[in-house]
PyMOL Python script that loads the backbone (N, CA, C, O; Angstrom):
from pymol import cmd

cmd.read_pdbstr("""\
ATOM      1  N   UNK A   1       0.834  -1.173   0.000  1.00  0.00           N
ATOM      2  CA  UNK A   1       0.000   0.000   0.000  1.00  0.00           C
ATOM      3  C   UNK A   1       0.878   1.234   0.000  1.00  0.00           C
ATOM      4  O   UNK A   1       2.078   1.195   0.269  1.00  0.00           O
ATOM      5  N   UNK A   2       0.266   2.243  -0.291  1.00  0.00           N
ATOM      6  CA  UNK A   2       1.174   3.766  -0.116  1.00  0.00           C
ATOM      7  C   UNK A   2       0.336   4.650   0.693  1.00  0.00           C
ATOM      8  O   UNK A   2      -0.868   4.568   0.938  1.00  0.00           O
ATOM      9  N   UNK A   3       1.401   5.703   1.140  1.00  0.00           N
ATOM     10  CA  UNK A   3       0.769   6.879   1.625  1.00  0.00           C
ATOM     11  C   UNK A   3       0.824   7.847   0.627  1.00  0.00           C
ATOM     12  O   UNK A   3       1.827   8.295   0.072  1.00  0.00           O
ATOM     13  N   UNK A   4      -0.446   8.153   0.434  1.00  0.00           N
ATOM     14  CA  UNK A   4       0.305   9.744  -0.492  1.00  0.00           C
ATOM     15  C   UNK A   4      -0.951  10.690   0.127  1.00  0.00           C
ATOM     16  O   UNK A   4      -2.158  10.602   0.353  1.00  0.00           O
ATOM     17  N   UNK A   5       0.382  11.845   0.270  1.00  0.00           N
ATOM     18  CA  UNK A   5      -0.094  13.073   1.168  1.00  0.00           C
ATOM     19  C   UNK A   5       0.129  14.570  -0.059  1.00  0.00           C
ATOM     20  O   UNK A   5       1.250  14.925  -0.424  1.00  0.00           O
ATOM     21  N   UNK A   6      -0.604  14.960  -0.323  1.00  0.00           N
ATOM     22  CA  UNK A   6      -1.091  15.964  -1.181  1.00  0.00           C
ATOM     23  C   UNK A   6      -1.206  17.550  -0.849  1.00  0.00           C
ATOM     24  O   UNK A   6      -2.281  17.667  -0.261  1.00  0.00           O
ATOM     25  N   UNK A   7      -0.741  18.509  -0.930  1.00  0.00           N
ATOM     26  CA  UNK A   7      -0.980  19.763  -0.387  1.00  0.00           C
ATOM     27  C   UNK A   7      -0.540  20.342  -1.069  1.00  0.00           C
ATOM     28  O   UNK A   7       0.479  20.250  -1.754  1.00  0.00           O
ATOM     29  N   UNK A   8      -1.726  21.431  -0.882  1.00  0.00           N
ATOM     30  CA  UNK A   8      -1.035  23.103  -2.185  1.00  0.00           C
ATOM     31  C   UNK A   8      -0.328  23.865  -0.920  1.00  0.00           C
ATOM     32  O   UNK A   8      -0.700  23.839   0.253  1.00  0.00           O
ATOM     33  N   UNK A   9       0.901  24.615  -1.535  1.00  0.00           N
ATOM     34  CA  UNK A   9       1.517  25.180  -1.031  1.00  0.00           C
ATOM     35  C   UNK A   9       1.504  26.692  -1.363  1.00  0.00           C
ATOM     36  O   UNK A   9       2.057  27.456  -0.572  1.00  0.00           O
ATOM     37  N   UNK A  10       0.726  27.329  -2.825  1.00  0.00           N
ATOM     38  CA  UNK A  10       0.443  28.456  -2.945  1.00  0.00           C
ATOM     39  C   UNK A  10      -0.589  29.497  -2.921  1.00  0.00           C
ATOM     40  O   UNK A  10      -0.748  30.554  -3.532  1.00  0.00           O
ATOM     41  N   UNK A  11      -1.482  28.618  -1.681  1.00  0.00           N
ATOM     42  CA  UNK A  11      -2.935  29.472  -1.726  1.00  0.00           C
ATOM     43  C   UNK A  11      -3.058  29.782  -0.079  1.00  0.00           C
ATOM     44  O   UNK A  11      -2.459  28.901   0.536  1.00  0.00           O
ATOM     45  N   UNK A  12      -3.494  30.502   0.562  1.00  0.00           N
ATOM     46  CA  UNK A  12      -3.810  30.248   2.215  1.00  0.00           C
ATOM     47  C   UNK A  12      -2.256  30.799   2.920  1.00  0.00           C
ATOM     48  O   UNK A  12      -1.261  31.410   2.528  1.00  0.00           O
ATOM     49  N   UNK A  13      -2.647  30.298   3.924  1.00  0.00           N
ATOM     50  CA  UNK A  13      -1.372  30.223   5.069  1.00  0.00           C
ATOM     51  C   UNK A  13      -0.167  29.938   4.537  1.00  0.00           C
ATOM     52  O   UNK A  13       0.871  30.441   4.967  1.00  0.00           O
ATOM     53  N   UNK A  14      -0.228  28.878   3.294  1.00  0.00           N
ATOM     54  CA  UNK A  14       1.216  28.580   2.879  1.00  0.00           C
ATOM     55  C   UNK A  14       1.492  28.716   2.250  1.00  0.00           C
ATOM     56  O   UNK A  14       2.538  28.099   2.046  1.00  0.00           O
ATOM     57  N   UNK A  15       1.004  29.662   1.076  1.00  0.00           N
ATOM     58  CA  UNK A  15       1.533  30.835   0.662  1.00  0.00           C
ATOM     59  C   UNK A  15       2.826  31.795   1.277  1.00  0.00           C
ATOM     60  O   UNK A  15       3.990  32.080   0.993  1.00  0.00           O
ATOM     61  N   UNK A  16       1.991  32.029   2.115  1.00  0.00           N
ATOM     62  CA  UNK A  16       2.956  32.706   3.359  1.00  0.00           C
ATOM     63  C   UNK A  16       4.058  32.356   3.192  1.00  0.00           C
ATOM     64  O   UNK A  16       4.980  32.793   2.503  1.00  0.00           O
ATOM     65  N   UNK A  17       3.919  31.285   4.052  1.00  0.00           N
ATOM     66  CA  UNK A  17       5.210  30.799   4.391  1.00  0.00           C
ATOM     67  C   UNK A  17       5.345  29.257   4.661  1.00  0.00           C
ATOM     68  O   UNK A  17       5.038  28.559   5.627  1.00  0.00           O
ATOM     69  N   UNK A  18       5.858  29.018   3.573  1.00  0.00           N
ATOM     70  CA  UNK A  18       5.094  27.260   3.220  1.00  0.00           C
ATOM     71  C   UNK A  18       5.815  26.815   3.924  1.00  0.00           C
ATOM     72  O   UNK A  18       5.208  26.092   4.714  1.00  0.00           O
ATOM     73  N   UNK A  19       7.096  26.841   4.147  1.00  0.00           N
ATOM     74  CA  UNK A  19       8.337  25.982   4.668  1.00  0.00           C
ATOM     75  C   UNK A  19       7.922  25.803   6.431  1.00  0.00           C
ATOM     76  O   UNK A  19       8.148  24.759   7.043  1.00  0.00           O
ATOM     77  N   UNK A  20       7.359  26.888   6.986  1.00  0.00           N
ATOM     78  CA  UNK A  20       6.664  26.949   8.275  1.00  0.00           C
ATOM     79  C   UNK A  20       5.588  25.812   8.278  1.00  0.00           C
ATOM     80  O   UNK A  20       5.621  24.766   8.927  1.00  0.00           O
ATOM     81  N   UNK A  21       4.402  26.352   7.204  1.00  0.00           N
ATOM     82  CA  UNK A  21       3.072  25.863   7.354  1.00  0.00           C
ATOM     83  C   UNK A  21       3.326  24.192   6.956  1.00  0.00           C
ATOM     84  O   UNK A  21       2.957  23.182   7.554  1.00  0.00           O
ATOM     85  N   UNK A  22       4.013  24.336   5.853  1.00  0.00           N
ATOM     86  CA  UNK A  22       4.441  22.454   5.168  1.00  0.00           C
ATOM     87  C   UNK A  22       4.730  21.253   6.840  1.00  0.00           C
ATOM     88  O   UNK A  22       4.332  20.139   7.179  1.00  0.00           O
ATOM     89  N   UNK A  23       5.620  22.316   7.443  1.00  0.00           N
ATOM     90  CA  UNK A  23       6.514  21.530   8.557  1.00  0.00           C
ATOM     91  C   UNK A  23       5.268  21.577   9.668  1.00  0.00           C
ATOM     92  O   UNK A  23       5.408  20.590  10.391  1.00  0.00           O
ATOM     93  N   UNK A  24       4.140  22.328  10.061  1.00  0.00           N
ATOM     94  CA  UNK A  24       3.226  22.503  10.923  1.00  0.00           C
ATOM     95  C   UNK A  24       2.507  21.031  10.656  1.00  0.00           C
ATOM     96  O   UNK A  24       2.360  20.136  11.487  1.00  0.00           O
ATOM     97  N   UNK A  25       2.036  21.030   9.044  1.00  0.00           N
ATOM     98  CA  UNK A  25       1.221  20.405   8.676  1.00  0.00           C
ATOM     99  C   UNK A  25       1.839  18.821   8.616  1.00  0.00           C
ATOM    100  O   UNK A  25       0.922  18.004   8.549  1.00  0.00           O
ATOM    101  N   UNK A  26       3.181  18.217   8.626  1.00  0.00           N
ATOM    102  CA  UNK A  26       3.566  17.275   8.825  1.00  0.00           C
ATOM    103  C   UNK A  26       3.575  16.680  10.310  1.00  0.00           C
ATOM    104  O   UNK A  26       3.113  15.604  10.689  1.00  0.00           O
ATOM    105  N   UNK A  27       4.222  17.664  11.043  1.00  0.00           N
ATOM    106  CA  UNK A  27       4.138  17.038  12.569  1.00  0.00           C
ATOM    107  C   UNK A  27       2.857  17.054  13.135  1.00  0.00           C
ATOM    108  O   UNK A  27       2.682  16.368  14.142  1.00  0.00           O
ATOM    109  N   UNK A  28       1.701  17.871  12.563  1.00  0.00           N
ATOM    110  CA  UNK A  28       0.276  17.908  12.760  1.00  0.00           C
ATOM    111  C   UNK A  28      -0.191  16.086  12.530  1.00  0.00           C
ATOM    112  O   UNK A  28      -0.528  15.312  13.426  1.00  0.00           O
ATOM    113  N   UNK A  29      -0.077  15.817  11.181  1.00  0.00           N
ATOM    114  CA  UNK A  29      -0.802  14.810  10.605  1.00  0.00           C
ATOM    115  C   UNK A  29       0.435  13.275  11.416  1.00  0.00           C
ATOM    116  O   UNK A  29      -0.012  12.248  11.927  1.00  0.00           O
ATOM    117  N   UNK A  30       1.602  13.545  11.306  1.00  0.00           N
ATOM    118  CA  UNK A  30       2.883  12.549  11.961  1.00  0.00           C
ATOM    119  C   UNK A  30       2.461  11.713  12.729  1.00  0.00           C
ATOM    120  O   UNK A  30       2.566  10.487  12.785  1.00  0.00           O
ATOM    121  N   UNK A  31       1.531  13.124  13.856  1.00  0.00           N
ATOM    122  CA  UNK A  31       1.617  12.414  14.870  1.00  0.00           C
ATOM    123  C   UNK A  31      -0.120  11.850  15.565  1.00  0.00           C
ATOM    124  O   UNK A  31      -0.424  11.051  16.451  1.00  0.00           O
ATOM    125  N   UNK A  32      -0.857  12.644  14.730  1.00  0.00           N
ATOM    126  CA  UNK A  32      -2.666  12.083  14.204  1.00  0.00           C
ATOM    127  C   UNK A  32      -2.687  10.627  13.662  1.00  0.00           C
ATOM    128  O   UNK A  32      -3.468   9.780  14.097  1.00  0.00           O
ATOM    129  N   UNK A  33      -1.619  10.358  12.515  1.00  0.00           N
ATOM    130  CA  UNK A  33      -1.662   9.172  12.150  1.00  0.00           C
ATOM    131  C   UNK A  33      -2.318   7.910  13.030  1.00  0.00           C
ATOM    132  O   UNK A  33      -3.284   7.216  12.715  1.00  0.00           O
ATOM    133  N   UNK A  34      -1.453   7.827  14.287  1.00  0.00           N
ATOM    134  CA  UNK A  34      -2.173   6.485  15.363  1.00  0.00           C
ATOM    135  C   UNK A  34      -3.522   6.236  15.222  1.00  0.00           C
ATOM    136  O   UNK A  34      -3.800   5.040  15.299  1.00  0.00           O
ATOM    137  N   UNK A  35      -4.539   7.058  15.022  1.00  0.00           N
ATOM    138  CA  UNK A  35      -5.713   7.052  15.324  1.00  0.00           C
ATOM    139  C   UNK A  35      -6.220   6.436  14.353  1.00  0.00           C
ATOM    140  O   UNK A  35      -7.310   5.988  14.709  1.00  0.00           O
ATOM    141  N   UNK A  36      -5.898   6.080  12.888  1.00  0.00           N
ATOM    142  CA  UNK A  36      -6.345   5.608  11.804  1.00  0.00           C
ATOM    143  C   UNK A  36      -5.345   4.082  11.864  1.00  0.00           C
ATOM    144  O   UNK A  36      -4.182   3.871  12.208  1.00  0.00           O
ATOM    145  N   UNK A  37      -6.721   2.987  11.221  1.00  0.00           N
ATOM    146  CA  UNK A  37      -5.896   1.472  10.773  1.00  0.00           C
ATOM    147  C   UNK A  37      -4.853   1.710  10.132  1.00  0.00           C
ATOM    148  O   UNK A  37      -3.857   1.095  10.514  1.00  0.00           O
ATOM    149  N   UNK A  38      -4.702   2.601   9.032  1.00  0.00           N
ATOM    150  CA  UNK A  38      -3.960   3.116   7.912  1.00  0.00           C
ATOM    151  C   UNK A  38      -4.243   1.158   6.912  1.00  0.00           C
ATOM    152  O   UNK A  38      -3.500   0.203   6.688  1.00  0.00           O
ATOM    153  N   UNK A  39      -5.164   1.362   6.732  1.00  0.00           N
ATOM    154  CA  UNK A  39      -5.915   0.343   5.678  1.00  0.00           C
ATOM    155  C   UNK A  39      -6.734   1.432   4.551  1.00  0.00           C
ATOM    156  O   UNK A  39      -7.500   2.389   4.669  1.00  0.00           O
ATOM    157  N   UNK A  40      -5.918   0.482   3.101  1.00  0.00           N
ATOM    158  CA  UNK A  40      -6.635   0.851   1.749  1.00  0.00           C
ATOM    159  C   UNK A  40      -8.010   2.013   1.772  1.00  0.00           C
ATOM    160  O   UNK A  40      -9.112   1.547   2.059  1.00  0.00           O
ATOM    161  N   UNK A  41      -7.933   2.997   1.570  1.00  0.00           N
ATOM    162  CA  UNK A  41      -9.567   4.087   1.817  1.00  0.00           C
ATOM    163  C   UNK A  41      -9.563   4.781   2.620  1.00  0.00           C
ATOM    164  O   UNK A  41     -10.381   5.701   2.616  1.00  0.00           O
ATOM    165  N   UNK A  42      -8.246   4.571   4.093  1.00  0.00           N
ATOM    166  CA  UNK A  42      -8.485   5.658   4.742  1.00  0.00           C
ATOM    167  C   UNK A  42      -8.004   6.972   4.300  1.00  0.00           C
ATOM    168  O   UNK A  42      -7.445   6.862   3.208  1.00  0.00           O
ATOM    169  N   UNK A  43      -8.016   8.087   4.714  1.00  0.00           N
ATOM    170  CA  UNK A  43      -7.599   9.408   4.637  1.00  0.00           C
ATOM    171  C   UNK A  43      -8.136  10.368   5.210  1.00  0.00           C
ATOM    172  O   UNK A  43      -9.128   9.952   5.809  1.00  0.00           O
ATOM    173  N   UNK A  44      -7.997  11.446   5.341  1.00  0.00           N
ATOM    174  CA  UNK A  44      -9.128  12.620   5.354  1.00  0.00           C
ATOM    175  C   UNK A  44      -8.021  13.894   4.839  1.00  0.00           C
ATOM    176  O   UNK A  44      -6.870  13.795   4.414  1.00  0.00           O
ATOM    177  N   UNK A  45      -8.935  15.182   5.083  1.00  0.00           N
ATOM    178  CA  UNK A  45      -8.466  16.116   4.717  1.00  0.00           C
ATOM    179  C   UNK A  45      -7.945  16.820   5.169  1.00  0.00           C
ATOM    180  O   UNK A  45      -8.624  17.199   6.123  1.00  0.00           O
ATOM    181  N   UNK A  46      -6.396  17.720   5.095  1.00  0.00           N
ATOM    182  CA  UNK A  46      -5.910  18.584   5.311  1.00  0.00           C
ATOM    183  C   UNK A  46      -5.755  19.610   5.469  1.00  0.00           C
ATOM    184  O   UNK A  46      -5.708  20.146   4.362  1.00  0.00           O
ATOM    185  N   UNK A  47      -5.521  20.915   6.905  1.00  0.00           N
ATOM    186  CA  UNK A  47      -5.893  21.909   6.678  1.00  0.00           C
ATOM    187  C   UNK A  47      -4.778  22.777   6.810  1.00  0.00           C
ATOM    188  O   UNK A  47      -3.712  22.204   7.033  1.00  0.00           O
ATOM    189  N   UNK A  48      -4.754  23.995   6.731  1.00  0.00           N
ATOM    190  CA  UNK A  48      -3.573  24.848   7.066  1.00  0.00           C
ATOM    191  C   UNK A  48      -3.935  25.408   8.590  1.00  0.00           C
ATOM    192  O   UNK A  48      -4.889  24.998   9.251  1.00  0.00           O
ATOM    193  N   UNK A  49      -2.865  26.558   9.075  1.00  0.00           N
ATOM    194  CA  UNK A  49      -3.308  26.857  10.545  1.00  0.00           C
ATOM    195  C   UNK A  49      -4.322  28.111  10.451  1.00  0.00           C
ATOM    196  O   UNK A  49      -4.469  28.871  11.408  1.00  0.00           O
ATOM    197  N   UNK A  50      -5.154  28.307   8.975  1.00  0.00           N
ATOM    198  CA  UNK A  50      -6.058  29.292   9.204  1.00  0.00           C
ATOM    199  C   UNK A  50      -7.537  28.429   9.042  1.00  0.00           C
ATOM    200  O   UNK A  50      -8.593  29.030   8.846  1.00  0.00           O
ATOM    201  N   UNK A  51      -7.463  27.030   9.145  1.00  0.00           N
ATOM    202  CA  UNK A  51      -8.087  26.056   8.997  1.00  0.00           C
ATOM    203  C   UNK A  51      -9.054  26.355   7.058  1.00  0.00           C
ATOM    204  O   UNK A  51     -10.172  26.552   6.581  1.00  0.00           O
ATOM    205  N   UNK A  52      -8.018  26.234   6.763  1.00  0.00           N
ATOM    206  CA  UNK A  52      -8.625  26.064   5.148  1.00  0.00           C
ATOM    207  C   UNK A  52      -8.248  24.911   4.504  1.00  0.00           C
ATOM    208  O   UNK A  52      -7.084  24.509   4.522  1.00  0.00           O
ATOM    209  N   UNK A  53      -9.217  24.301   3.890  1.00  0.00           N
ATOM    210  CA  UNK A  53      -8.508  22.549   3.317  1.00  0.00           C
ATOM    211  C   UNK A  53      -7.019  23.192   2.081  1.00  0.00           C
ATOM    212  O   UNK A  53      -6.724  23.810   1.057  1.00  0.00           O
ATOM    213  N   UNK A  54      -6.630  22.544   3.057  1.00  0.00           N
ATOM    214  CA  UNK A  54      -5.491  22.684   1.447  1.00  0.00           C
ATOM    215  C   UNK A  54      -4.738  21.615   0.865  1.00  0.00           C
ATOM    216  O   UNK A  54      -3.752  21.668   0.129  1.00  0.00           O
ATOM    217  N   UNK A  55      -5.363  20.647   1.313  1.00  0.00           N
ATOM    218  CA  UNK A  55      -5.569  18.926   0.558  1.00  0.00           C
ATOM    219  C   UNK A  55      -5.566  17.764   1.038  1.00  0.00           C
ATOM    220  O   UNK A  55      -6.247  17.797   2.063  1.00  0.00           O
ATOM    221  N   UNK A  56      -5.027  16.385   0.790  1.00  0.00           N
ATOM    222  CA  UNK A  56      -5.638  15.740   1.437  1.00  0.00           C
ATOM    223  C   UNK A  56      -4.306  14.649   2.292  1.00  0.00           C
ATOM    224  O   UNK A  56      -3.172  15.101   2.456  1.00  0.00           O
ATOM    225  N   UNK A  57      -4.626  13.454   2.683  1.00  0.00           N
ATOM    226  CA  UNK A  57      -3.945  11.922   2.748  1.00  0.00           C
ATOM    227  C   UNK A  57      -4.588  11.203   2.730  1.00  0.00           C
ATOM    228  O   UNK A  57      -5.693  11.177   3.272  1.00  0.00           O
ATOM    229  N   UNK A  58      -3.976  10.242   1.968  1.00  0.00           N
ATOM    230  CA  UNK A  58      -5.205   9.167   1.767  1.00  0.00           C
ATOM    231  C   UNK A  58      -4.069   7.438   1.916  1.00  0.00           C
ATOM    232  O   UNK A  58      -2.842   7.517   1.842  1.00  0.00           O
ATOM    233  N   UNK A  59      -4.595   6.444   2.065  1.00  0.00           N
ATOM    234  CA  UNK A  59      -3.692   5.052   1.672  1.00  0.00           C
ATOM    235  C   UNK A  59      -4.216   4.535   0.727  1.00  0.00           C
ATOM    236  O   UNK A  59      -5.441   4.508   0.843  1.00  0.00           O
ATOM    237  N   UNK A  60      -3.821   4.084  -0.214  1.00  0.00           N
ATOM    238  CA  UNK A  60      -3.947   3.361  -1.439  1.00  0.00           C
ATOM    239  C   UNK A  60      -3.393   1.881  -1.682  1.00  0.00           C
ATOM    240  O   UNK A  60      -2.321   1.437  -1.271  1.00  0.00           O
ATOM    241  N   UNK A  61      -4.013   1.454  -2.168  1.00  0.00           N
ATOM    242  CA  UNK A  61      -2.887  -0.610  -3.209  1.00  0.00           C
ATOM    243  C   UNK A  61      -2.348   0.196  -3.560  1.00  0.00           C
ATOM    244  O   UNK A  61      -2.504   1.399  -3.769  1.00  0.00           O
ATOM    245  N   UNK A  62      -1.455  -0.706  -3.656  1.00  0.00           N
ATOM    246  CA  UNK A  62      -0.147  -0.087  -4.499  1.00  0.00           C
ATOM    247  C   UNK A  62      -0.157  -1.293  -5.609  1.00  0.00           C
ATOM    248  O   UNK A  62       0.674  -1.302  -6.518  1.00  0.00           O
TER     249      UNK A  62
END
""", "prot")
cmd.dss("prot")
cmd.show_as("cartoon", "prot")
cmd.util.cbc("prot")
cmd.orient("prot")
């Protein structure tokens, strides 16, 4: 299976300052992960710290 984690980096908060918001948004989701099986379909959506979706994670077959 894979992880693939998806995010715009030129609209919102990370615009700004992506290299901040990118690194917020990794140790955000890093450490959320536990809470999910991480089985085929899970994911949800991603936000920045002005809470705007700015994309997603999901697990996939590989």
């Amino acid at each position: 299976m894979k992880f693939v984690l998806e995010v715009t980096v030129d609209e919102g908060a990370a615009a700004q300052d992506p290299v901040g918001e990118l690194g917020r948004i990794l140790r955000y989701w890093g450490g959320n992960l536990k809470h999910y099986a991480l089985e085929a379909g899970d994911g949800s959506a991603i936000y920045d710290s002005a809470y705007q979706e700015v994309g997603q994670w999901r697990i996939v077959a590989s």
